[in-house]
C-alpha positions, 0 to 999 in steps of 0.5 A: 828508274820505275819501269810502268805500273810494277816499279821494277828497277832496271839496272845495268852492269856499268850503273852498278860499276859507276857506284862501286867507282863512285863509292872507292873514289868517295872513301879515298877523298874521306880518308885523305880528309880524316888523316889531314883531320888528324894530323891538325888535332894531333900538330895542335896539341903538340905545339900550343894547346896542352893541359887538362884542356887539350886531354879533353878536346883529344878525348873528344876528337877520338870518341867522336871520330877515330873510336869504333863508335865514331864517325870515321867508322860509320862513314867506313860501314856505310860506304861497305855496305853500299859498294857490296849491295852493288857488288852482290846484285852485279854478280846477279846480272847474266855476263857477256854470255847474254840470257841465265841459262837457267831461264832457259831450262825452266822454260824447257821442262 
């Protein structure tokens, strides 16, 4: 939220902790999704769709989802991403302790 005319951002250490929660809670539905994804695609050539057909549809399916390019991974990258700018600036938030104690030796010199 913009706190006056400077458009600071306050954040707090359990917002931070509800985005990395919301981030690990999001990557398991996904991958659930993906492997209920594959395990279809993986059923549906096995059974009734062979051929030059089924070879280009597997083909298909894997650029486009499994391989290092698709969107499994993008998906990974981003939620990585994501959960460690949220990790790194909560790091940066004075614990139970209260205020840096760095804040109070500049003030000090």
């Amino acid at each position: 939220m913009a706190m006056g005319s400077t458009e600071t951002i306050n954040m707090t250490a359990k917002m931070l902790n509800d985005i990395i929660q919301a981030v690990e809670d999001y990557w398991a539905k996904a991958h659930a999704n993906a492997e209920e994804l594959e395990n279809t695609v993986t059923g549906l050539i096995q059974s009734d769709f062979q051929g030059a057909e089924a070879d280009g549809f597997k083909a298909f399916y894997d650029k486009t989802f499994t391989s290092e390019e698709g969107l499994n991974k993008g998906i990974e990258n981003l939620l990585n991403t994501i959960k460690q700018m949220a990790e790194e600036t909560l790091k940066a938030i004075p614990g139970a302790n209260g205020v840096d104690d760095q804040l109070g030796e500049g003030n000090n010199q």
